[in-house]
N, C-alpha and C positions, 0 to 999 in steps of 0.2 A: 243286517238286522237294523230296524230302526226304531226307535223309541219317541212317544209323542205323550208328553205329559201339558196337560191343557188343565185351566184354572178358571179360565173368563168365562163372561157372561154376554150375554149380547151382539153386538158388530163384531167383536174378537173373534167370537165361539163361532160367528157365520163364515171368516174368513178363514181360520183353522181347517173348517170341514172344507169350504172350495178350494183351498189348496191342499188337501187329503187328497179327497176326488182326483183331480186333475193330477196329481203325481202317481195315486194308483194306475191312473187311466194312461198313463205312460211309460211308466215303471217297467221293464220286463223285467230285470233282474234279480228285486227285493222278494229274500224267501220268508224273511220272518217280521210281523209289525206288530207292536205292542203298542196300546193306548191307554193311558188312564185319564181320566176325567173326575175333574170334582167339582165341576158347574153345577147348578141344579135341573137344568132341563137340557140334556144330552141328545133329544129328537133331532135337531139339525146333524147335529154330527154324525147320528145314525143315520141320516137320509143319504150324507154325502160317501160316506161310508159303506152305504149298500151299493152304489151309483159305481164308484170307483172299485169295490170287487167287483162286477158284472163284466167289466172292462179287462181286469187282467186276471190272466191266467195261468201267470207264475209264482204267486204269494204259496204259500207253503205253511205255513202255522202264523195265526194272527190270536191274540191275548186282548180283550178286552176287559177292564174296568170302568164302570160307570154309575151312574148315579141311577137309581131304579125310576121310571116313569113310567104311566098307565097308557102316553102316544106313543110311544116307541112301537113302531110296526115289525115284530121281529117275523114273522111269519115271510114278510120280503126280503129280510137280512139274511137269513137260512137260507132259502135259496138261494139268495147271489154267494153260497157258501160252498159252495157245491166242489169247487178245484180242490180246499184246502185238505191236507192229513189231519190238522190237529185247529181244533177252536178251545180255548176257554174264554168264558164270560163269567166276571163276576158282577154282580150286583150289589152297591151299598146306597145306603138309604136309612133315615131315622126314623120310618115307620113304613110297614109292608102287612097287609091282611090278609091273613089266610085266603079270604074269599079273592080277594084281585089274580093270587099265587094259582088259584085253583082253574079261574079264568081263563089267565094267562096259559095255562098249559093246557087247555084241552081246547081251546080256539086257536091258540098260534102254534102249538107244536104238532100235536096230533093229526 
């Protein structure tokens, strides 16, 4: 199991997710990865993060928290989901509109 608590913003946040990517993308072993994030724009991470599940096929349950954003491409994230048993995603965020919630689910999940 590994645990990845990220804070930064910027070059940091970029460098986090390219070494995410590239350790999933090598990784056979790791069954379980947990992420939380409390940056305000999580979309790189989610990019590297989709990149790097497509890549391995031994993760087993992965826990995401992050900060809610309207680019976050989940509808690519899901599919590169496709090995694991078990996902949760939570979402935190200081403001979230019904209407974006309603968006979000019938364009990226459905």
């Amino acid at each position: 199991a590994l645990r990845i608590n990220c804070q930064y913003i910027g070059l940091l946040h970029d460098e986090v997710g390219k070494s995410l990517q590239l350790m999933l993308s090598s990784n056979k072993s790791l069954q379980c990865l947990e992420i939380i994030s409390r940056a305000s724009n999580c979309t790189l991470l989610i990019k590297y993060l989709t990149t790097g599940l497509r890549r391995n096929n031994t993760l087993q349950e992965l826990n995401v928290k992050i900060e809610f954003s309207e680019n976050i491409n989940l509808k690519e994230f899901f599919e590169a989901t496709h090995n694991l048993r078990s996902l949760t995603m939570l979402f935190q965020t200081q403001w979230i509109s019904e209407r974006v919630l309603t968006s979000l689910y019938h364009e990226e999940i459905i």
